[in-house]
N, C-alpha and C positions, 0 to 999 in steps of 0.2 A: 564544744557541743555541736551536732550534725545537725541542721536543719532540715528538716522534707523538703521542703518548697518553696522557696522564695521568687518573689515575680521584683522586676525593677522596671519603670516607664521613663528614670532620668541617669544619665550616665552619670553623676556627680555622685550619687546616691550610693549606685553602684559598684563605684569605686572606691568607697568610703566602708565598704560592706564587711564583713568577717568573710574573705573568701575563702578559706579552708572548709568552711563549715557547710557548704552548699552540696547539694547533693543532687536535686531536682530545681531549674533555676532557668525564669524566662525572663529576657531584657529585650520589652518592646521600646525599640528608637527609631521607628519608620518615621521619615519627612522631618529630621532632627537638623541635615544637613553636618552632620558632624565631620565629614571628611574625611584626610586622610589620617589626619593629626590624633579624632575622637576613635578612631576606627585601632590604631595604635596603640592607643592609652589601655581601649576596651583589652584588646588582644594580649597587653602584658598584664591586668590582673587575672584572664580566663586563665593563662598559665599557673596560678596559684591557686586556681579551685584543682583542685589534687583529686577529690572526693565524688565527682562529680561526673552522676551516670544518664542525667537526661537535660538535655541543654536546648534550647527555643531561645534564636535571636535574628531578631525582625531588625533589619537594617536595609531596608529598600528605600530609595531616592535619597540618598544623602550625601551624592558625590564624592566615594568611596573608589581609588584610584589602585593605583597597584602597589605601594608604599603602604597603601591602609589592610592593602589586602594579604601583603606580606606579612604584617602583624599579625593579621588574625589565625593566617595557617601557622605559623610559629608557636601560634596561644594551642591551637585544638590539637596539632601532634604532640602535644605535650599531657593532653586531655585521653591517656590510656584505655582505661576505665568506662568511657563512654558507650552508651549500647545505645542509647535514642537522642538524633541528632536532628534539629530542624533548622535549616538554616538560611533567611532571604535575604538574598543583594540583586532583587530587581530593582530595574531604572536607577543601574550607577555608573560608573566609566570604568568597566575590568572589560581587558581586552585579551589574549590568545594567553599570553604567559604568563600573565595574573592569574589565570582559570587553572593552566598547567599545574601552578605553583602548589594552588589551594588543593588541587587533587594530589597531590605527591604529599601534602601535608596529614588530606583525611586518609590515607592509603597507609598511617602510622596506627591510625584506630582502628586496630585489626577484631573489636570486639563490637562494633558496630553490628546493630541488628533490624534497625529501623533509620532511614536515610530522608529528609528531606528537603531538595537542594532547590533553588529557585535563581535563578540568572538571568530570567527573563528581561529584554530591553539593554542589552548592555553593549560589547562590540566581542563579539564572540565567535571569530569561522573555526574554519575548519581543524586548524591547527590543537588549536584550547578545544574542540569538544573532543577529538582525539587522546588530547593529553589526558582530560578530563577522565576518557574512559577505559585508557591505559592502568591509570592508577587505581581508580574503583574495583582493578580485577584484585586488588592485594584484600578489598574488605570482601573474605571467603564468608563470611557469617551471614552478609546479609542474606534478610530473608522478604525485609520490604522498601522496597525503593520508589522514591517520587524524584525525576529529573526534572524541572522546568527551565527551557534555553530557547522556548520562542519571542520571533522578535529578535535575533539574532543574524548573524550573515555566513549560516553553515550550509553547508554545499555537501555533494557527495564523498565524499574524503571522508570528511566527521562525521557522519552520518552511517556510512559504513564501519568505518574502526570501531565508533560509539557502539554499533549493534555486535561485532566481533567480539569485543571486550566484555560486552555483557553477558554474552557464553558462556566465560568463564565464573562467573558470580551464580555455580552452581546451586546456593540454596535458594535462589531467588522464587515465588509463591508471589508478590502482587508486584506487579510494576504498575507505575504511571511516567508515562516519555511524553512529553510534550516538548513537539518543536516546529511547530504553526510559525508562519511567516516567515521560513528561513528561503534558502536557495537549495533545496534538495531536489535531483532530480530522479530520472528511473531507475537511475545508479544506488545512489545514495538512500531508495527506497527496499531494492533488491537487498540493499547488504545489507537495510535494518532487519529485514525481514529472515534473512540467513540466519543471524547471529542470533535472531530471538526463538528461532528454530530449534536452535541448541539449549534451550533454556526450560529441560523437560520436565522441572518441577515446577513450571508457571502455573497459578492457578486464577489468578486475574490478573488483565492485562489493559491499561486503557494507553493508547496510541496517536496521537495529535499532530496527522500532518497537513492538516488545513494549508489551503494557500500555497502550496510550494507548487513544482512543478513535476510531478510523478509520471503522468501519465499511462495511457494503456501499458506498458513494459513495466513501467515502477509499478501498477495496483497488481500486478499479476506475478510480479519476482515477490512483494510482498506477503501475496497470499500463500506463495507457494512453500515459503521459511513456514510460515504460521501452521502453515494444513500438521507441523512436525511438532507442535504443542500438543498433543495427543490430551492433557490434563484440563486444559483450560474449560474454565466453567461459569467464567464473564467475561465477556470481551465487549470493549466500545474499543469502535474504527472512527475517530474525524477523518474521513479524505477530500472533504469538501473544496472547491476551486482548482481541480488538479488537472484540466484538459482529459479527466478519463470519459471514454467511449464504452461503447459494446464490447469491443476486445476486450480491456480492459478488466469488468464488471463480470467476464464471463470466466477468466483466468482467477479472479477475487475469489467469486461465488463458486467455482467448482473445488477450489481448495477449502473455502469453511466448512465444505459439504462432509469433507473430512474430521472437523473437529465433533466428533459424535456425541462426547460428555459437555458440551456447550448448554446450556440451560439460560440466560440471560447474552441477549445480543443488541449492542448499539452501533446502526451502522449509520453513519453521514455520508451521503456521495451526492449532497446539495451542490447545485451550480455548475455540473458538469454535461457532459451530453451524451447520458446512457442512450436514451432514446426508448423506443419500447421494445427492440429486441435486447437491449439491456436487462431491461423491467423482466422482462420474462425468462432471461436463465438466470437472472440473480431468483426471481421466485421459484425454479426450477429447482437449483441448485440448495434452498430454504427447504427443499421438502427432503430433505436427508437428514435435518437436522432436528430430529423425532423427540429428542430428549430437551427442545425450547419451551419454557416456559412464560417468559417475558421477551419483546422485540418491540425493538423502537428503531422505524424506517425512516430514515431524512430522503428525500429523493426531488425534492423542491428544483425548479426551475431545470428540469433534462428535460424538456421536449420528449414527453410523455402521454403518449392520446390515449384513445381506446384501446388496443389492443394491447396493450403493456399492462395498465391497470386492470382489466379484465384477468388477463394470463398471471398475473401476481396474485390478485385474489384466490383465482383458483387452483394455483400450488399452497399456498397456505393452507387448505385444508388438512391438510397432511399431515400440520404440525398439533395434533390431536391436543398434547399437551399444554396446549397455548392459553392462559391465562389475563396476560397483559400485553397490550398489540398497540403503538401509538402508529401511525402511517401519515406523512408528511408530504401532501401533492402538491404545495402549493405552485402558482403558476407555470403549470403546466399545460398540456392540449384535451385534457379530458373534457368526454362529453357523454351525453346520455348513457350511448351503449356504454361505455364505460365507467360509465358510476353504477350502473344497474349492474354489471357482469362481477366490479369489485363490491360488492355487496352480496351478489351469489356467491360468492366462494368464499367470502364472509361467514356466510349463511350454515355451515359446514363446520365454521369453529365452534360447536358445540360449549366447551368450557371456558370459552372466553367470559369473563366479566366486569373487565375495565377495557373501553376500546375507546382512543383518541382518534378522531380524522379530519385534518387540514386536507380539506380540496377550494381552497379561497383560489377567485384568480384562475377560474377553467373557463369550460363553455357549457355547461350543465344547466339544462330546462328542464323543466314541468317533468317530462317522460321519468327523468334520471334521478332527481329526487325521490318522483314517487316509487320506482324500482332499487332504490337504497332505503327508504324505509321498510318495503314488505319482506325484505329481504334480512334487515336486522331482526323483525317479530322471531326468527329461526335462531337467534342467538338466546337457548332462552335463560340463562345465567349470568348476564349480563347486571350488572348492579349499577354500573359506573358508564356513565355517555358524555364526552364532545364531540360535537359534531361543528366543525365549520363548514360552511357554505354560503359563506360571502362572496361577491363580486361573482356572481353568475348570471344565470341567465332564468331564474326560476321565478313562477310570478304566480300567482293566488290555487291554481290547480294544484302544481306540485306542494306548495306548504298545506293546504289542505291532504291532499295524500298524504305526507309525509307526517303530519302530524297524527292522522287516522291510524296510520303504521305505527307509530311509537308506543300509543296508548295499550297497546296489545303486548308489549315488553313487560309484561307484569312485576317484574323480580327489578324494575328501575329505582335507584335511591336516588340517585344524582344526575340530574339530566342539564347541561348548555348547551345551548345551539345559539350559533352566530348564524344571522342572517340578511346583516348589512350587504347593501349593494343590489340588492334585486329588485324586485317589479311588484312588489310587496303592497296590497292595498290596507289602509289603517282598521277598515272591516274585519278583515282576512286576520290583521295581527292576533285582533282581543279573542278571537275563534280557535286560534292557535294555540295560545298561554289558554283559554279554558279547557279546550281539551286534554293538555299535556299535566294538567292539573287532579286531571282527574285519575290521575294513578295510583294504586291505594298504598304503596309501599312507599311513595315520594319523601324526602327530607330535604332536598336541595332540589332548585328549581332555576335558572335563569336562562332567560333568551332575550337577545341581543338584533335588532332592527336596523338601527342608527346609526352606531361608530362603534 
């Protein structure tokens, strides 16, 4: 008799199971420590699930070596049949030709249609992500893939092959590649970026190269693969910690300007040092992108003053379409002029109705609050408000402006403001929440003083 679904949380259980009869079948053993011995056992009864077309096994920290993991590719090329694969061995000890192995194994599942691979934490270069993405070319069917191999020690070698290989995995439509904290450099960004170029029926793509070392020649070889996804219609970029610059950000942004069918875009470039001639061809290059709906800006800690924030603001206007806008300043160089100029240009996104803004950690006074609230009153579809403005320099004028301004956002449901760190008198606060109260359409309400 075929079972639908079966779930197991103890490998004894499991083992003891009618495996023929499995058909949809998830064995969570995360933190079981089972080894190489459990890892074995598991892998010679998956061999006798015959039947069995959707398989979920969570096997992360269990000290799972290359003997456990030769089991397991033994068990799943045997596993034909299989169309949806989820499979986690983060935080084990599988090193280069353990990964090889397990790919030449799933490279048997030629009817694989949904992939999701997780290796993160383990000891994994160059070698094994190569192997890894040699053999993924043999599954022609996929159509949705999740990589996770950050936390690993791949360099540009694997990093390239990896993006090469994936070229040929022509039906590909969503990827997710995560490979934050490896050793990739401009190289190994360039060739992700080639490979994923050729991957023209991508339609979401989220990309995680946090923390490596890409910089200006890697963000720029990268964008320039991607500008060749003609289809994509969500993209999130982590390039967060990458030593990119202005060069950099300006080679990025003139290639997205190409992706026209783009509608949802997440870009991180926290912790690097665009600066504000960064700020302003990446916002340059944002106003090509007509057809954005949704954007969420990380831009946190580049040495970003005025004139960057201002020039950002006001190419945004452009993206008419704009809906959902989160913008991420925090510790940066902004000040007055600049909160007031990214608030004009603000001012201009008419259809905006959900807007987030972290500017904690600027130089923003009195002037620049009270010129980012008058300037919001012109959003006037706006439903949805955070507003950070922590750690500045604002002190009973500007919150008074600024609250005078908000109360005028008529169409407000949901209003937070952070306002910890400033010059804030206990008078000034209760003044603030009464007015912000008095909005007629309000259903949430919170603001924040203290911590």
């Amino acid at each position: 008799m075929i079972q639908q679904k079966k779930q197991f949380n103890n490998l004894k259980e499991f083992l003891n199971s009618s495996l023929q009869s499995h058909e949809v079948l998830h064995v969570n053993l995360n933190y079981n420590q089972i080894g190489d011995e459990g890892s074995q056992g598991l892998g010679f009864a998956l061999a006798k699930c015959s039947n069995l077309s959707n398989l979920t096994l969570n096997l992360g920290a269990n000290k799972i070596g290359a003997i456990g993991i030769q089991g397991l590719g033994h068990a799943l090329a045997n596993c034909t049949n299989l169309s949806n694969l989820t499979l986690d061995l983060g935080v084990n000890q599988i090193g280069d030709k353990d990964v090889s192995g397990l790919g030449s194994a799933l490279a048997n599942c030629t009817n694989l249609s949904n992939l999701a691979l997780s290796l993160y934490v383990n000891q994994i270069g160059d070698e094994g992500a190569s192997g890894l993405g040699q053999a993924l070319t043999n599954c022609i069917n996929l159509s949705n893939l999740t990589l996770n191999l950050s936390r690993n020690q791949i360099g540009d070698e694997g990093a390239s092959v990896l993006g090469s290989a994936l070229a040929n995995c022509i039906n590909l439509q969503n990827l997710i590649l995560l490979l934050n904290d490896n050793k990739i450099g401009a190289v190994g960004a360039s060739g992700q970026g080639s490979g994923l170029g050729k991957c023209t029926n991508l339609q979401n793509l989220t990309l995680d190269l946090q923390q490596n070392e890409i910089g200006d020649e890697g963000a720029s070889g990268l964008g320039s693969g991607l500008a060749k996804c003609t289809n994509l219609q969500n993209l999130t970029l982590y390039l967060g910690a990458n030593q990119i610059g202005y060069e950099g950000t300006l080679g990025l942004g003139s290639s997205l300007a190409n992706c026209a069918n783009l509608s949802n875009l997440i870009l991180n470039l926290g912790d690097n040092k665009i600066g504000d001639k960064g700020a302003s061809c990446l916002g340059s290059a944002l106003t090509n992108c007509t057809s954005l709906s949704s954007l969420t800006l990380n831009l946190m800690e580049n040495r970003i003053g005025d004139i960057g924030a201002s020039d950002l603001g006001f190419a945004l206007k452009n993206c008419t379409n704009l809906q959902n806008l989160t913008l991420n300043f925090y510790d940066n160089k902004i000040g007055d002029i600049g909160s007031s100029g990214l608030g004009s240009g603000l001012a201009n996104c008419i259809n905006l109705s959900n807007l987030v803004l972290y500017l904690v950690v600027n130089q923003i006074g009195d002037e620049g609050a009270l010129g980012l609230g008058k300037a919001l009153v012109n959003c006037s579809n706006l439903s949805n408000l955070i507003l950070n403005l922590g750690f500045n320099k604002i002190g009973d004028e500007g919150t008074s402006g600024l609250s005078s301004a908000l109360v005028n956002c008529t169409n407000l449901q949901n209003l937070t403001i952070y306002l910890t760190g400033n010059q804030i008198s206990k008078s000034q606060e209760l003044k603030i929440k009464s007015r912000c109260l008095k909005l007629k359409r309000l259903v949430f309400f919170a603001i924040n003083f203290q911590g």
